[in-house]
C-alpha positions as CSV (number, residue, x, y, z in Angstrom):
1,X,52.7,-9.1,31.7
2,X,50.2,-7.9,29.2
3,X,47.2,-5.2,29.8
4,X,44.6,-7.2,31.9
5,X,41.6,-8.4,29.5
6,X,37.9,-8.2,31.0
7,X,34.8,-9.6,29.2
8,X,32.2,-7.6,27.7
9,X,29.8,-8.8,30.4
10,X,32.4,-7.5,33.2
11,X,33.0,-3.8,31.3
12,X,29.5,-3.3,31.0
13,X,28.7,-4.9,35.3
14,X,31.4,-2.7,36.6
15,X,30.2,0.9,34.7
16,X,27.0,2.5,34.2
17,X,26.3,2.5,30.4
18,X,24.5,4.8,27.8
19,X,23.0,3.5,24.9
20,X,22.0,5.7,22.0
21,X,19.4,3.9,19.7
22,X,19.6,4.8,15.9
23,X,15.8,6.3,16.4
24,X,17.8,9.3,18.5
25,X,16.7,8.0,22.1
26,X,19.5,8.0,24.4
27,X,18.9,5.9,27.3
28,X,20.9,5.4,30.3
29,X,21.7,2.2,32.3
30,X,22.3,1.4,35.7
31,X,25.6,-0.8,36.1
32,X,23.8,-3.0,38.7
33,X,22.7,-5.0,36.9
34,X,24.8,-6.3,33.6
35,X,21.8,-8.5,32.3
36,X,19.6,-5.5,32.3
37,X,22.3,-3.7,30.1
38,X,22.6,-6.7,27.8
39,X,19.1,-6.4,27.1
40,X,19.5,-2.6,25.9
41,X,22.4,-3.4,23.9
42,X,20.4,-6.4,22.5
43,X,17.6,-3.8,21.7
44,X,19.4,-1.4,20.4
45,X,21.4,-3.2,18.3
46,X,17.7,-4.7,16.9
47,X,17.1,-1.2,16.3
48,X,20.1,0.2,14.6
49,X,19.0,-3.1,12.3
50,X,15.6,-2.8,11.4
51,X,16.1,1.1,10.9
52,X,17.0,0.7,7.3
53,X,13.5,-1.0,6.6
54,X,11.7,1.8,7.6
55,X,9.6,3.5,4.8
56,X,10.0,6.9,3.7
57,X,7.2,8.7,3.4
58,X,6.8,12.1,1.5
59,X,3.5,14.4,0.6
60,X,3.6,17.1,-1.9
61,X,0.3,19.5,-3.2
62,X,0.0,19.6,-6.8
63,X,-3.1,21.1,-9.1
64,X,-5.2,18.3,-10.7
65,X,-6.9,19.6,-14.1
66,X,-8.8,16.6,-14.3
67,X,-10.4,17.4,-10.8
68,X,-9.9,21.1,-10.7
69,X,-8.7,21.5,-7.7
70,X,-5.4,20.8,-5.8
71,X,-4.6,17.2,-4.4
72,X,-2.0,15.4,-2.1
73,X,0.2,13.4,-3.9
74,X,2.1,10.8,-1.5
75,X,4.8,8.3,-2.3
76,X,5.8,5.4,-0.1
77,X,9.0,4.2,-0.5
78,X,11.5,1.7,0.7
79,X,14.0,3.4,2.6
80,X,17.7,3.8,0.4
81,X,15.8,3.0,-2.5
82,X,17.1,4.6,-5.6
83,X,14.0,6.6,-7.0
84,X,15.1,7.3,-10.4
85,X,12.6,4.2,-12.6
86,X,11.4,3.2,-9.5
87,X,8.4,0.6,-10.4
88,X,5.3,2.3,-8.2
89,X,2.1,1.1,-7.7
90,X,-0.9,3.7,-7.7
91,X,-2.7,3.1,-4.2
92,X,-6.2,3.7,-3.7
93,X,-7.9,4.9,-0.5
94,X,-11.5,3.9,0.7
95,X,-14.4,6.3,1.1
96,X,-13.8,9.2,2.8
97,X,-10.2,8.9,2.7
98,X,-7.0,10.5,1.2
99,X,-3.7,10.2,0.1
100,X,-2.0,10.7,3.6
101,X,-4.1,7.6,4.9
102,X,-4.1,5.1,1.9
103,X,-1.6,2.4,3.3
104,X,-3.7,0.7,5.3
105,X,-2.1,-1.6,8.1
106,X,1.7,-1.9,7.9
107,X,1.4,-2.1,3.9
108,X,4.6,0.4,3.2
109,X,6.6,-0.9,6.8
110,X,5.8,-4.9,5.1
111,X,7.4,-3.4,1.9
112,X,10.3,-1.3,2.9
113,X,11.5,-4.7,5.2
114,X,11.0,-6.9,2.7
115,X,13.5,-4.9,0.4
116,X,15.8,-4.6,2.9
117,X,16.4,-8.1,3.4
118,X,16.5,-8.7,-0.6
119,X,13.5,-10.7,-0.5
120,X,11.6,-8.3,-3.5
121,X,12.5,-6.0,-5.8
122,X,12.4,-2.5,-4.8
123,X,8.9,-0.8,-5.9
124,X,7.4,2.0,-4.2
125,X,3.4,3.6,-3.8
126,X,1.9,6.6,-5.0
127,X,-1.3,7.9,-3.8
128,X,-3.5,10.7,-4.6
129,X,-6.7,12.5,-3.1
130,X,-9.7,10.5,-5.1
131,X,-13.1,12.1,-3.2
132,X,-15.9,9.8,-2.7
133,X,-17.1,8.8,-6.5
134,X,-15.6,5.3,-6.3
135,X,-12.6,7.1,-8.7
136,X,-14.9,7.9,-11.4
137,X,-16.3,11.2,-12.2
138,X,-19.5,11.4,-10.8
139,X,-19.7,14.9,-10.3
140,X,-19.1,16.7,-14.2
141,X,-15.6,18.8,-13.8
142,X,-14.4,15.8,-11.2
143,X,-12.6,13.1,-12.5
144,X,-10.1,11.3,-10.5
145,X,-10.3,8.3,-13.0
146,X,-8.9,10.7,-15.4
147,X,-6.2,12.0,-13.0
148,X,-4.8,8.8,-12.6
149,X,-4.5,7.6,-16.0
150,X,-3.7,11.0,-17.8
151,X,-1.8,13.1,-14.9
152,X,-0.3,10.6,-12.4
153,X,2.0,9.5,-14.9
154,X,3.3,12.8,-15.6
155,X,4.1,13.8,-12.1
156,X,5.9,10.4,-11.2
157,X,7.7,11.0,-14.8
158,X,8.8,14.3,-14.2
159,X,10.0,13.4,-10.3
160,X,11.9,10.9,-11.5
161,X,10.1,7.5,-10.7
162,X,9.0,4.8,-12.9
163,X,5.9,4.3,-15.0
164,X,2.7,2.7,-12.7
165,X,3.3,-0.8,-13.4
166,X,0.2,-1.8,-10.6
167,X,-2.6,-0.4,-8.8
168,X,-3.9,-1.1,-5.2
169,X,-6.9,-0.2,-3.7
170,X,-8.4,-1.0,-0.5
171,X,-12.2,-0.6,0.2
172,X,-13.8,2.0,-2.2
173,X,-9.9,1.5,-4.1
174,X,-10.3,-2.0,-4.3
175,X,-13.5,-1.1,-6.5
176,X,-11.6,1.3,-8.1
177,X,-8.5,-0.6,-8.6
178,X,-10.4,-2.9,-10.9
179,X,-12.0,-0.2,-12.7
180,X,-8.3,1.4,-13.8
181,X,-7.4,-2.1,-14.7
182,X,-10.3,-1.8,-17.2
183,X,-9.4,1.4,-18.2
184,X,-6.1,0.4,-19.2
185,X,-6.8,-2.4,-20.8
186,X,-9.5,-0.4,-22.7
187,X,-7.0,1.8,-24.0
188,X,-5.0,-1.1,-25.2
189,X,-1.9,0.1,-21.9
190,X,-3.1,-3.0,-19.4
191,X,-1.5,-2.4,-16.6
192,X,0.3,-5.6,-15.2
193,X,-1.5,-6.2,-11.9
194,X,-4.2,-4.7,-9.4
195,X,-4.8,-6.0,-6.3
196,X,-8.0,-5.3,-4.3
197,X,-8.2,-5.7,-1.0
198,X,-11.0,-5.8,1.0
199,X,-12.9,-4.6,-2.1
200,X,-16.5,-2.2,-2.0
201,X,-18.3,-4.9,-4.7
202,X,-21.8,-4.1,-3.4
203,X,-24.0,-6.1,-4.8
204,X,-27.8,-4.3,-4.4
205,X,-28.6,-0.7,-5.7
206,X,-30.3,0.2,-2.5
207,X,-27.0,-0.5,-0.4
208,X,-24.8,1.2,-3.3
209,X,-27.2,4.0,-3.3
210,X,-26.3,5.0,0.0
211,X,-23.1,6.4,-0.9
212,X,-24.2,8.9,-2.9
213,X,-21.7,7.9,-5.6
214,X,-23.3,7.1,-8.7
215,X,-26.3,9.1,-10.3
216,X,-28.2,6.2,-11.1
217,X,-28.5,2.5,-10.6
218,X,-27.5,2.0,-14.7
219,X,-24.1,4.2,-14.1
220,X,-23.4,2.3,-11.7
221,X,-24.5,-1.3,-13.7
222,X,-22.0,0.2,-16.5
223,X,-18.7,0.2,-13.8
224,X,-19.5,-2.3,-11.4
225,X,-16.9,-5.0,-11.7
226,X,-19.1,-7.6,-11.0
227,X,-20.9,-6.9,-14.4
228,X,-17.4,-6.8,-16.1
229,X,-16.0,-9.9,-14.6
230,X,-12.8,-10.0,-18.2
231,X,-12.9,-6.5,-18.3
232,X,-9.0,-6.3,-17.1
233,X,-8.2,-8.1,-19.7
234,X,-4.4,-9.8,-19.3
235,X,-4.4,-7.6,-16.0
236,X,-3.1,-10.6,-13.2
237,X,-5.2,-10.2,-10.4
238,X,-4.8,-10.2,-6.6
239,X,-8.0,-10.0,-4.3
240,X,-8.0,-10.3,-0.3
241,X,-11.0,-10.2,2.0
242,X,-12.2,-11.3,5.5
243,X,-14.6,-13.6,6.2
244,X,-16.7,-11.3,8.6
245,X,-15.9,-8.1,6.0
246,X,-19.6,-6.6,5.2
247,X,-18.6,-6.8,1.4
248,X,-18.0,-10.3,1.7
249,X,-21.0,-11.9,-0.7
250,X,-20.1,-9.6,-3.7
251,X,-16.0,-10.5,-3.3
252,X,-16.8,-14.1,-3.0
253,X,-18.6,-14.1,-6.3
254,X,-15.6,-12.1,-7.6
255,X,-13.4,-14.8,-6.5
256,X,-15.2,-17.2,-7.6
257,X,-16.4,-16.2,-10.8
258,X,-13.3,-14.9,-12.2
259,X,-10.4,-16.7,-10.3
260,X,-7.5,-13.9,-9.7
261,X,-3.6,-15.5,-9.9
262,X,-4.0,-14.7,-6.3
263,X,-6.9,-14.5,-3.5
264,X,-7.5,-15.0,0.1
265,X,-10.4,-15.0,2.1
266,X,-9.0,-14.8,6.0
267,X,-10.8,-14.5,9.2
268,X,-11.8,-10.6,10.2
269,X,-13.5,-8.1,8.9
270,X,-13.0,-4.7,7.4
271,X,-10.8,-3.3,9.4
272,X,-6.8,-3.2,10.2
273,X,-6.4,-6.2,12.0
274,X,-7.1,-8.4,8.5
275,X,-5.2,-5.5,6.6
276,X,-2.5,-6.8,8.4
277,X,-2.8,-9.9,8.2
278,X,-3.0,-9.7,3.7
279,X,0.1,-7.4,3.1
280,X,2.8,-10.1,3.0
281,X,0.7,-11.6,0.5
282,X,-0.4,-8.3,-1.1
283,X,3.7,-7.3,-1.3
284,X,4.5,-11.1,-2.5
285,X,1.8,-10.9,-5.9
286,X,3.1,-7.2,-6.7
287,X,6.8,-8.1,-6.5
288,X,6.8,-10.5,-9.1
289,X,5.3,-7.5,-12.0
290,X,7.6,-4.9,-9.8
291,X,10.6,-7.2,-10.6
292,X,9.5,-7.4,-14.9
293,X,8.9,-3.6,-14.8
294,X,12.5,-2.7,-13.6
């Protein structure tokens, strides 16, 4: 007769089991009870799958001449993505942010699944420290604008990645996201997209004023994207907001007034629960310029 053959179900009832997840975490299990080690298995076979799609995430300190001082520079990439001409979006954090805290929500975990499963192209993000100016030098010798149209390019190009083929801003970024747009179109470079979410249109002085931001209500008149509704220019546009977000009235009017390729107004309010609930979307729109700049 042959060796005797025993189910999987039967091997793992009759033994105590350890199971090794591909995050490191070894876990043991009884053998009392075989649906109980089923389970784990199950897990940590759902594990050892989804561990591919998680993003990597890398910070580095380099000198900014344009805002004369040193800056974090973060990427977010999909994991086993091959950097060299990697597409990358420039991502813009809110006020009183920074680079290490730019992607809002489960923006670079939405990515790095998504190219995983071969659903998009492979891109990747690139933030940098901005201040408080709504990226534009509001303070003389501080000019983030200019960092990210003169120097960002230089220190993906000599890391290896692709050109900026989008910008995304949330917040304060979404205003600013729309202002690089027009700077890039200004200098005849549009960029392809920009997509804003949750943008800081404000639409009073008095409430701008608050921040600090802008020396005077006519500086602020001569950036505010609401007073610039072509100033993109070909740029495609992608803007997201809740329906309870305080900024609300301005990106309506922004909505309405210049209709984006896409745009979204969900229920929440400025916060990570609708950040969450826009980054499918938000992925979706810049995958389709990702995929022409490869």
């Amino acid at each position: 007769m042959g060796e005797p053959r025993y189910s999987r179900r039967t091997l793992l009832a009759a033994i105590g089991v350890v199971v090794a997840t591909a995050t490191g975490v070894v876990t043991y299990v009884s053998s009392s009870s075989s649906d109980a080690v089923e389970r784990q298995i199950a897990t940590a076979d759902k594990v050892r799958a989804t561990s591919a799609a998680k993003p990597m995430i890398r910070f580095e300190r380099v000198y900014s001449a344009a805002r004369h001082r040193e800056v974090t520079l973060a990427f977010y990439l999909p994991a086993g993505a091959n950097t060299r001409g990697l597409p990358m979006s420039i991502l813009l954090h809110g006020l009183h942010g920074d680079a290490r805290h730019a992607a809002v929500g489960n923006l670079t975990e939405v990515l790095a699944a998504a190219v995983a499963k071969g659903s998009v192209p492979a891109f990747g993000f690139v933030a940098v420290d901005g201040g408080d100016s709504y990226w534009h030098e509001n303070v003389p010798g501080d000019d983030p604008m200019a960092m990210l149209l003169d120097e960002v390019p230089r220190w993906l190009k000599e890391r290896g990645y692709g050109e900026p083929f989008a910008v995304t801003g949330v917040s304060m970024g979404g205003f600013g996201s729309l202002l690089y747009a027009r700077r890039r179109a200004e200098r005849g470079d549009p960029v392809a997209a920009a997509a804003a979410i949750s943008p800081g249109l404000i639409t009073t002085w008095p409430e701008m004023a608050k921040r600090r931001a802008f020396k005077n209500e006519r500086e602020w008149a001569s950036l505010d994207p609401l007073r610039h509704l072509k100033s993109t220019g070909p740029t495609a546009l992608g803007v997201w907001i809740g329906d309870r977000d305080r900024f609300i009235e301005g990106t309506r009017r922004f909505i309405r007034d210049v209709r984006p390729e896409a745009s979204a107004v969900k229920g929440g309010g400025h916060d990570d629960g609708l950040y969450r609930k826009v980054t499918p979307d938000v992925v979706r729109f810049l995958a389709k310029y990702a995929k022409r700049a490869v």
